[in-house]
C-alpha positions in Angstrom: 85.6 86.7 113.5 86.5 87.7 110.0 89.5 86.8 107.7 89.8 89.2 104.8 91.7 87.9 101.5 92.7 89.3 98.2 91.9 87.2 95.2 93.5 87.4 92.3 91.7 85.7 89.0 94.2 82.9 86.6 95.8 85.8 85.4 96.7 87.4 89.0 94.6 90.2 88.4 93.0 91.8 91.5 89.5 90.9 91.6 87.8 91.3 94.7 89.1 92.0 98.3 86.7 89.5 100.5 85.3 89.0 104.0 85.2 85.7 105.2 82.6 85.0 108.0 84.8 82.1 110.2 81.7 82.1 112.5 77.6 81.5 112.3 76.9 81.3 108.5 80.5 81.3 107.3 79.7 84.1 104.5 81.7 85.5 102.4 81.4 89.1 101.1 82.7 90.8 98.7 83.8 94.7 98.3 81.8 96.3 95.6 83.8 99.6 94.3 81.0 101.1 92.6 78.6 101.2 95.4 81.3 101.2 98.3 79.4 98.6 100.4 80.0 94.7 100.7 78.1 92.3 99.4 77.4 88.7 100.2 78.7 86.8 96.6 77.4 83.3 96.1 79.3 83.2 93.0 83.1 83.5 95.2 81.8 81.6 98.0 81.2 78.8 96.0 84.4 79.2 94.3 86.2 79.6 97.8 84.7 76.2 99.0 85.3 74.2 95.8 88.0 71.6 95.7 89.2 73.2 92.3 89.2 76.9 93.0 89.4 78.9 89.6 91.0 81.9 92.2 93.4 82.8 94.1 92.7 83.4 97.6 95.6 84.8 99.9 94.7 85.7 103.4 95.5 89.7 104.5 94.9 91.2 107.7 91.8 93.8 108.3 94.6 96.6 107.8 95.9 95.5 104.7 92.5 94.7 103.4 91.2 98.6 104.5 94.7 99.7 102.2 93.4 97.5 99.3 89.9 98.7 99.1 90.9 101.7 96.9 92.9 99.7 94.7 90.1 98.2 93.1 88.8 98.5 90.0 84.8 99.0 89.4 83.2 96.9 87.9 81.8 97.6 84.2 77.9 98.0 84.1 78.6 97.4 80.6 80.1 94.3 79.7 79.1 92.5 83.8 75.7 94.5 84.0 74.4 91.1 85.3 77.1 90.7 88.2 76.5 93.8 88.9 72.7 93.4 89.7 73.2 90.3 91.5 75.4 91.6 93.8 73.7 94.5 94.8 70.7 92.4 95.2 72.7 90.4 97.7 73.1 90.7 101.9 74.9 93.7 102.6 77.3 94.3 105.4 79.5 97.2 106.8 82.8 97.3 107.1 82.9 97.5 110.8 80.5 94.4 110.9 83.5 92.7 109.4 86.0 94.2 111.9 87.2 96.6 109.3 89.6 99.4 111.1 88.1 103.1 110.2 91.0 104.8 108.0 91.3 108.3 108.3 93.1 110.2 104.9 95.5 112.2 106.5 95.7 115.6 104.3 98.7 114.5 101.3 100.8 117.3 101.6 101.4 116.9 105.5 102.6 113.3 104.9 106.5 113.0 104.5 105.8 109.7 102.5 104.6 111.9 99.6 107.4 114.1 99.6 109.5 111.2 99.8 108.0 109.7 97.0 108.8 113.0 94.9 111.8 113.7 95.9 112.9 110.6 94.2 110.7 110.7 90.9 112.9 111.0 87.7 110.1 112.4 85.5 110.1 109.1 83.3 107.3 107.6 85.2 103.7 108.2 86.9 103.6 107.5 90.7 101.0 107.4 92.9 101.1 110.6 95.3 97.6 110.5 96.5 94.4 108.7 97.0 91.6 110.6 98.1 88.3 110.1 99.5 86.8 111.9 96.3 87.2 112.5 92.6 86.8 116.6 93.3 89.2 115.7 95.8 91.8 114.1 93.8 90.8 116.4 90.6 91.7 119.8 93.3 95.0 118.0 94.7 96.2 117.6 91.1 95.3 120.9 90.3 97.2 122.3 93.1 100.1 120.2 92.2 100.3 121.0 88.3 100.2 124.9 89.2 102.4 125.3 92.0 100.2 125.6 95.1 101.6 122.7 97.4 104.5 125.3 99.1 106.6 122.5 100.7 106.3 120.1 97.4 107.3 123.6 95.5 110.7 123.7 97.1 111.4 120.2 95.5 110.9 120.9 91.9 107.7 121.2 89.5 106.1 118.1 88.8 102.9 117.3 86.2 99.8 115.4 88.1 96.9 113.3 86.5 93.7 111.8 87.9 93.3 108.1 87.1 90.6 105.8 88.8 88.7 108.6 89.8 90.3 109.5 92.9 93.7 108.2 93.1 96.5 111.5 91.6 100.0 110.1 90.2 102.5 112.7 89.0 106.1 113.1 87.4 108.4 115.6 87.7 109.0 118.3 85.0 112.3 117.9 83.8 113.8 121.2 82.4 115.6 120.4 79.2 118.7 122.3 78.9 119.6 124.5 76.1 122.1 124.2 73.6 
């Protein structure tokens, strides 16, 4: 059995999403963005068993902690090149070693959520519309947003679209200024 968690550093930042082994060794493993993969984190574990814990640790189902995974940020070869290298160097485990559910990207455009999502936009502000399982992906969805190709997201007004993280899209829509 596995009980997944967010944890959030002093700050509340998202940090990790982690797997925690309630049977045989009791390990805990971390999601690794860059590489995709989890791996076993002494560092967190002995955080997660200390009587002072410098994180947060708040218990999420397998579901919610398959939604998370793309929310996390990677971490910077540059300024945590040695966390990085421990990590990797660690025990590795799958997802559906952990009990992870598989989650399938349904194609954006056929989900009503993202129309919904649009429909409301005021053009003041960026909102995530897609997350896909690529950057070419997410780069060729926002493409196809900015100039028009999405017919049913057409018939609710124009709307600008950006890449951010690599494969999540947000957009706004255009507002037309009127003329004087």
């Amino acid at each position: 059995m596995t009980q997944f968690y967010v944890v959030r550093d002093s700050d509340e930042n998202l940090v990790w999403i982690a797997a925690h082994e309630t049977a045989g060794e009791h390990r805990i493993f971390v999601y690794l963005p860059n590489t995709g993969t989890w791996q076993h984190s002494t560092a967190v574990e002995d955080d997660f068993y200390a009587s002072d814990r410098t994180a947060t640790y708040m218990p999420i189902s397998a579901d919610q902690a398959a939604r998370q995974l793309p929310n996390l940020q990677k971490v910077s070869a540059k300024t945590a090149g040695w966390l990085l290298e421990d990590l990797t160097s660690s025990a590795t485990a799958t997802g559906a070693e952990l009990g992870l559910p598989i989650v399938t990207a349904a194609r954006p455009t056929t989900e009503a959520q993202v129309i919904e999502i649009l429909v409301i936009n005021d053009g003041r502000t960026w909102t995530v519309v897609y997350n896909g399982p690529s950057n070419g992906a997410a780069r060729t969805f926002a493409s196809e947003l900015r100039n028009g190709k999405k017919n049913r997201i057409n018939r609710i007004g124009r709307f600008d679209a950006r890449v951010v993280r690599e494969t999540v899209v947000e957009a706004r829509r255009i507002v037309e200024k009127a003329s004087a």
